[in-house]
C-alpha positions as CSV (number, residue, x, y, z in Angstrom):
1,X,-7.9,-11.1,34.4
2,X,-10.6,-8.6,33.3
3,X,-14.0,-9.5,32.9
4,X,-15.8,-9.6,29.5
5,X,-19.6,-7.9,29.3
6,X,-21.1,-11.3,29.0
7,X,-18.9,-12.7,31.9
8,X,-20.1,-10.1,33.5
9,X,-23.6,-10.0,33.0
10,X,-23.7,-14.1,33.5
11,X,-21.9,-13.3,37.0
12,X,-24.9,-10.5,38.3
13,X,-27.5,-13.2,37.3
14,X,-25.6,-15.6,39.4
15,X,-24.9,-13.0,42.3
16,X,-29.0,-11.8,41.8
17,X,-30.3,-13.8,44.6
18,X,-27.0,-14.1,46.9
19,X,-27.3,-13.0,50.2
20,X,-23.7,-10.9,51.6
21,X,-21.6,-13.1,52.9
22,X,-19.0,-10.2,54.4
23,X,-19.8,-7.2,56.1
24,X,-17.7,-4.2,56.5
25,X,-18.6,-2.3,59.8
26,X,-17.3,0.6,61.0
27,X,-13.7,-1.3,61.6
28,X,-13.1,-1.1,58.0
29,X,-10.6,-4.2,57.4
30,X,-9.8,-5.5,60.4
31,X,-7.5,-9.1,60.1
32,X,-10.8,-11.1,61.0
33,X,-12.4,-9.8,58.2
34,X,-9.5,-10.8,55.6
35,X,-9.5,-14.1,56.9
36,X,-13.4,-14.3,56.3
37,X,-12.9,-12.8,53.2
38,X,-9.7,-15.6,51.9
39,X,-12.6,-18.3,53.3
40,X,-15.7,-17.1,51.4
41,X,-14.1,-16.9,48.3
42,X,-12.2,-20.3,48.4
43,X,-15.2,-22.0,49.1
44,X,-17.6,-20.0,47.4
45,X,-15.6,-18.1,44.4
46,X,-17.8,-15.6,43.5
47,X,-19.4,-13.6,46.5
48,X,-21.1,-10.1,47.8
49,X,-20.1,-8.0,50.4
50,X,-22.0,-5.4,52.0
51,X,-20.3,-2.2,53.2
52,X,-21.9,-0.3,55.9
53,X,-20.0,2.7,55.4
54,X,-22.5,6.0,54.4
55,X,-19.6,7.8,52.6
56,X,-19.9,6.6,48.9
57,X,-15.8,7.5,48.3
58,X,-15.0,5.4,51.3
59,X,-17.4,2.4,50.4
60,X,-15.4,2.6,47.3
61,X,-11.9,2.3,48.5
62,X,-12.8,-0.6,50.9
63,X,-14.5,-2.7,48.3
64,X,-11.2,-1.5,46.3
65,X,-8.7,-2.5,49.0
66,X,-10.6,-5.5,49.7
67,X,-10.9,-6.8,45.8
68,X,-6.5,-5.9,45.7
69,X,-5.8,-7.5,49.4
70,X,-7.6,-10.5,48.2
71,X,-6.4,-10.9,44.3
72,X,-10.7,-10.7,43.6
73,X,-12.3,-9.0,41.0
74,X,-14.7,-6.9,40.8
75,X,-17.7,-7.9,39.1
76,X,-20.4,-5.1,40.7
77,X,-21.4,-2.4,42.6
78,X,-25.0,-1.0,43.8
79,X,-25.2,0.8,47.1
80,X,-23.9,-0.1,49.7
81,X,-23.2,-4.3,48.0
82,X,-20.4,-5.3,46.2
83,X,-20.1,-8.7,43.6
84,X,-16.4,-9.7,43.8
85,X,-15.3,-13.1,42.3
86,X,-12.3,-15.4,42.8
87,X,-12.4,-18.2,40.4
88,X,-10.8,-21.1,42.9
89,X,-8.1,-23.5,41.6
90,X,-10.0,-26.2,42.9
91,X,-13.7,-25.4,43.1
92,X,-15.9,-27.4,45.8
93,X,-19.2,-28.7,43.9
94,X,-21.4,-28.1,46.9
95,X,-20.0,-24.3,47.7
96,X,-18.7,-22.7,44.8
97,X,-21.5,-19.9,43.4
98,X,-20.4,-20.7,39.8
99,X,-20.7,-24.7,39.6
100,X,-24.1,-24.8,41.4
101,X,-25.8,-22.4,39.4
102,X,-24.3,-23.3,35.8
103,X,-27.5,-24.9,33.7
């Protein structure tokens, strides 16, 4: 499941004013943090992550292993943040990213 440009860009806009919902500390991806992971994006779908790492090449695999671990995609990266999205076979209304913010 690839991503078309406008999928894409419609997916930023909605990610714009997230705040991270995951974290990746210097424990990289501890069993906790998958769990969290599974959790955020079957309630929310389409989240960002925020890797604390200062190695760019490591940020990268982590937000790679992460995005394969979890079956997400990867919509985004800037820095140190990272827009990944799982679309959920059923979607909750009042936490899924993508329902609450379609016009």
């Amino acid at each position: 499941m690839s991503l078309s440009p406008e999928q894409r860009r419609e997916y930023r806009a909605i990610a714009h004013n997230l705040k991270p919902v995951i974290i990746v500390g210097d424990k990289g991806l501890s069993e906790g943090l998958q769990e969290e992971l599974e959790r955020a994006l079957n309630d929310h779908e389409l989240i960002k992550i925020k890797v604390a790492n200062q190695d760019r090449e490591a940020r990268q695999e982590a937000i790679a292993a992460l995005c394969e671990s979890s079956g997400a995609e990867l919509v985004q990266t800037i820095g140190k943040i990272a827009v990944i999205l799982r679309r959920a076979k059923k979607p909750n209304p009042k936490l899924s990213n993508l329902l609450r913010h379609k016009h």
